[in-house]
Every structure is written in C-alpha cells, then in structure tokens.
C-alpha positions, 0 to 999 in steps of 0.5 A, spaced: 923 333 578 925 332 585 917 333 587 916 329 581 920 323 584 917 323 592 910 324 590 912 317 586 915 314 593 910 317 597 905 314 592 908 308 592 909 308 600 902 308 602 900 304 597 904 298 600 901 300 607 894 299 604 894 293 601 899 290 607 892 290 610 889 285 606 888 278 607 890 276 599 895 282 596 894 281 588 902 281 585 900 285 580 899 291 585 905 289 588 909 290 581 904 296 579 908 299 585 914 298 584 914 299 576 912 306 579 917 308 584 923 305 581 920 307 573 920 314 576 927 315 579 930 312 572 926 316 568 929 323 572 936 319 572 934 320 563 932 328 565 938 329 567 942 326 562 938 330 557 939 336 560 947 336 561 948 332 555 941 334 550 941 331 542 947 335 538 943 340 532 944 336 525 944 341 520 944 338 514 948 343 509 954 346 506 959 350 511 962 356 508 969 357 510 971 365 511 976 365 506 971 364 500 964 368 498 967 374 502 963 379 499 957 375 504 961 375 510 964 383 510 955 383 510 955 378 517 960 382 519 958 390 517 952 388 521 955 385 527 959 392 527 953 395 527 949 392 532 955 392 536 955 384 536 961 379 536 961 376 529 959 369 528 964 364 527 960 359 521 955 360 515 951 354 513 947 354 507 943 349 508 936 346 503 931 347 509 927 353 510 928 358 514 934 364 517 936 363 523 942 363 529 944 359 534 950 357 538 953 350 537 957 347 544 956 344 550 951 347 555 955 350 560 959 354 556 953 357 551 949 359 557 956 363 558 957 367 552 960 361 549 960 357 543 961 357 536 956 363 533 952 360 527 948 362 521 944 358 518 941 360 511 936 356 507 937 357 500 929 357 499 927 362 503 932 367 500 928 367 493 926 374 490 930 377 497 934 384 497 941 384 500 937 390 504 931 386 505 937 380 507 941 385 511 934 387 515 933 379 517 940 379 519 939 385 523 934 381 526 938 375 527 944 378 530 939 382 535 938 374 539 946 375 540 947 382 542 941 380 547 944 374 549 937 371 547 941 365 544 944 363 550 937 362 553 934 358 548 941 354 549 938 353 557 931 352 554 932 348 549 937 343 553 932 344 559 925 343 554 929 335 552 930 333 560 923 335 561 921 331 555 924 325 554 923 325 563 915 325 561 916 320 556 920 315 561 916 315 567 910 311 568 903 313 566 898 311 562 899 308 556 899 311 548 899 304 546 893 302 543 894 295 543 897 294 551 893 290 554 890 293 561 889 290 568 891 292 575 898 294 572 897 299 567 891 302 572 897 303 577 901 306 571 896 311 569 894 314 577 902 315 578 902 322 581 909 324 578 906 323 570 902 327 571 905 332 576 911 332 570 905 332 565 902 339 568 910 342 569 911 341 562 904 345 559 907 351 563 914 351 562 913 350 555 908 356 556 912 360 560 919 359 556 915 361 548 911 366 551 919 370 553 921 367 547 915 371 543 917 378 547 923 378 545 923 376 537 919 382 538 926 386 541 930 384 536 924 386 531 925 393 533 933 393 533 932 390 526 927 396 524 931 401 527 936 400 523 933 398 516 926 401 516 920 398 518 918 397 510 925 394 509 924 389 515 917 388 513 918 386 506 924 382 507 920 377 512 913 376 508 918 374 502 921 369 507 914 367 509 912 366 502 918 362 500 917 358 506 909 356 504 911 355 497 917 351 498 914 346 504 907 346 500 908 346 493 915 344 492 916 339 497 908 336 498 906 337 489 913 338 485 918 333 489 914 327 489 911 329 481 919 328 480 920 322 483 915 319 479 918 321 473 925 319 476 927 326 476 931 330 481 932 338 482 938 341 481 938 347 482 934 350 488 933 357 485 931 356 478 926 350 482 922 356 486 923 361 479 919 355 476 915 355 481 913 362 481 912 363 474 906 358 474 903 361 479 898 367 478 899 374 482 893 372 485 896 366 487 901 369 491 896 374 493 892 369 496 898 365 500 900 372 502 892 374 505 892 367 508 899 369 512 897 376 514 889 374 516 887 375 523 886 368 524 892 366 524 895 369 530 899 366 535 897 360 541 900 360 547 906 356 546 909 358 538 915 362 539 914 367 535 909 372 535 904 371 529 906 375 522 901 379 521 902 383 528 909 383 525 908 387 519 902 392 522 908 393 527 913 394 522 909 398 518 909 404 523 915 404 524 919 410 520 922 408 513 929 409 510 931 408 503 933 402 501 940 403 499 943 396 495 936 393 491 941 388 488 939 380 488 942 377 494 944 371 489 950 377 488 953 376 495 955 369 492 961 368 488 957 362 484 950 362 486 949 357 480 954 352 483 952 353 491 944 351 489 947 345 484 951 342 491 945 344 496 940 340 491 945 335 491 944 334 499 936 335 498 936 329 493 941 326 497 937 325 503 930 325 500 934 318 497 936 316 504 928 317 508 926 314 501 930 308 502 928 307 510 920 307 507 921 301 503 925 298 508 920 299 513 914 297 510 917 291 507 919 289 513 911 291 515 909 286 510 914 280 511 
C-alpha cells in the first residue's frame, strides 16, 4: 500500500511539473491530479480500516448450546481428544451447504490462538452421512485447528478485504458503463497505484489459496490416518453430492416451484429425501462422474484442491473398518424439530431477499 501510495504522488507530481510548462493548463488534468493523489491516500486510509476492523461473518443458524444434543458434542469432543486439539466453543446448524470451521473474534487475538472455535454445519450437506464418514469430516476439520490453519486464514481473510475494498476505493478506470469520459477519467484510468494494487491483488490471492490448498491436503491426511482413506473419501464425495443437489436442484428448480405454488419447505431433510427419490441412480451417477472428472481441476486461485485429486489420494491410503455405520441424524436429540426450525430460518431469509427484489424493481420502474 505504501508503494501504492508514492507511485500515486510521484504521479501526480510530475504530472503537475509537466503541465506547468504549458501556456493554457486545462482544469481537468488539474482535478484528474488531484483526484489521483488524494483518492489514492483515502483509499489506503479504507484498506487499513478493513484490515483491523474486516466485515464480521453472518452466519445465519441455530446455535446449539452445550447443554443440549450432547450425544454431538461428546463427538466434537471425542475427536478433539484424538487430534489433540483444544474443543470448540460453538455448534451452528445452519440451512447453507457446507462444513467447516473457523475462528470468531478480533484480529489480534485469532492471529494468536484466540477466539472463539466454531463449527459450522449445513444440514443439507449431512444427507445419507455416517456418524464415521461425519467423524472423518470432522477430523479434517479439527485438523485447521491443531495446525493453526485458522488463525491464518483469520490473517488472510482480514488482509484479503483491506486489500479489496482498497482497490475498489482507489482511482482507476471505470467499471461504469454510463460514466462519461473526458481528460478526468483518462487521468483516472493511468493511475499508477490502481494498477500496481491491481497486480498485488492477483498474486496474493495466488499465493494465499495456493498455501490454502496445501494444507487442506495436510488436514486430509490426518483425517485419513485416523478414519481411513475410504471412510474419509465417502464422506466427502457425499458431502460434494449433497452440496450440488441442494444448490442446483433444490434452491435453482424446487424452491422457486414452491414458490409459485405459495409453499415453503419444512423439513430440510425430507426436502433432500424428496429430492433423491426422484432422481435415478444414473442421476446421481452422473453428478458424481461430473464431480470427479478430470476437467474439473483446481485453477490458481481455489482454495482447495479439486476433489477428484482428493478421493484418488484418499484411495491409497489404508482402510480401517467402520465402527458406527448409524445415520448422523442419530447424534441429535430431535433431528425432526432441528431441521423444521432450520426451514424456518431459510424461508425466513428467502421471504426477506424475496421482499428486497420487489422493492428494488418497483423502484426501477417508478
């Protein structure tokens, strides 16, 4: 940012000795000038905002207490104990896709250990899941704590958002369409600090997701090592699946047939059931296939390796035989009430963006 910062003023100093050689200096190199150098420092003065004080992560969910579904937390806790890990701190089923962990609290005190450890579980993605092929996931997860992977994704993401919201405030050329041009916006388009931001910003998100992949692969193998690689594997091509029929079928086909039909879902669960009885096996073979093929691989900026080199990596490691093959809905009290209430947080927020919509395109058309 500091390079950023005196390429602009350097910029914008010569420019101002170029032009005081000039009989008639335009006004609008003199404000294009300006704009540069003093854009450019508050734009850093807005990096470095977002870098110690970065968007708090919504997470729309129900947060378990630990007092309640204890049969889950001995889990979280049993895996802890085998990794060697501190235990977390929060559960949040949640109506999003996905597992995963992270640590909620300020900057200073996650890049040191601190914070709040949270898991974060999206009821979806636990469809057809084992309570081994879930304690496998979780092994993984937990494995982003023991290798303090979190606290540097905390610095990461922190960093990632200074850097972002900077090259979004400083001057450069225009995104807009409708922004007239002219000696200003030329001035604009040239600065030197956009462009050098503009670079930094490709390479460290290149650089940051290519550690990021490494070690997603570390905590795959802790997680292989403790569960097995078929286990482990499982687990995550289920995950995978569930993730592609909650997001393509259910949220892009089902949800806004609902809709239409002034119905809701109600139960997340029996919603991804519904789903999977309609579709064939070749149905889900097919998603499967499409997961693993060797096209999808990972570019330079995903932060986890493609899943296809996952399972193949999975697959040589040595299997151990499973010893709870139960649902995972059996590590939950009232798995029934826990996905009615999750529904209701979904429909709650599909009612809410729904809402935005209309009012946004009633106001397009007033």
């Amino acid at each position: 940012m500091g390079l950023a910062l005196f390429a602009a003023i350097d910029f914008t100093f010569y420019g101002f000795l170029l032009i005081s050689n000039l009989e008639r200096v335009p006004i609008a190199i003199l404000v294009g000038l300006a704009v540069v150098a003093i854009g450019t420092g508050i734009a850093i003065i807005i990096g470095f905002y977002y870098l110690f004080f970065p968007p708090k992560r919504k997470t729309i969910g129900i947060i378990i207490p630990d007092n309640e579904q204890k049969k889950l937390w001995e889990l979280t806790k049993l895996i802890a104990a085998e990794i060697k890990a501190k235990p977390i701190n929060k559960i949040i089923i949640t109506p999003d896709s996905g597992i995963g962990v992270y640590l909620e609290g300020n900057l200073f005190s996650t890049i040191f250990g601190g914070g709040k450890r949270v898991l974060e579980i999206g009821l979806s993605s636990l469809y057809g899941l084992t309570i081994d092929e879930l304690k496998a996931i979780l092994a993984h997860e937990y494995g982003h704590f023991s290798n303090r992977d979190t606290s540097w994704s905390s610095y990461t993401y922190s960093m990632g958002n200074s850097l972002i919201n900077t090259l979004r405030s400083t001057p450069g050329p225009s995104q807009d369409e409708k922004s007239e041009g002219g000696l200003v916006r030329f001035i604009m388009t040239l600065n030197p600090a956009y462009w050098l931001l503009f670079l930094y910003v490709m390479l460290y998100f290149k650089i940051t997701n290519g550690f990021s992949r490494i070690r997603e692969v570390v905590a795959d193998i802790m997680a292989m090592r403790m569960y097995g690689g078929r286990t482990f594997g499982n687990g995550l091509l289920k995950v995978a699946t569930n993730d592609v029929v909650f997001n393509e079928i259910i949220q892009s086909e089902w949800v806004p047939k609902l809709l239409k039909e002034e119905k809701i879902i109600s139960n997340f669960s029996k919603s991804m059931e519904v789903i999977f009885g309609g579709l064939e096996k070749k149905d889900i073979d097919n998603i499967q296939n499409s997961l693993l093929s060797k096209s999808q691989v990972h570019g330079n900026y995903d932060s986890h390796p493609a899943l296809k080199i996952r399972i193949d990596y999975a697959n040589k490691f040595e299997d151990i035989t499973e010893r709870d093959i139960n649902p995972v809905g059996q590590l939950f009290d009232d798995w029934d009430e826990i996905n009615k209430k999750v529904a209701e947080l979904y429909n709650l927020r599909l009612m809410y963006i729904l809402q935005m919509h209309n009012a946004q395109s009633k106001k397009e058309e007033a």
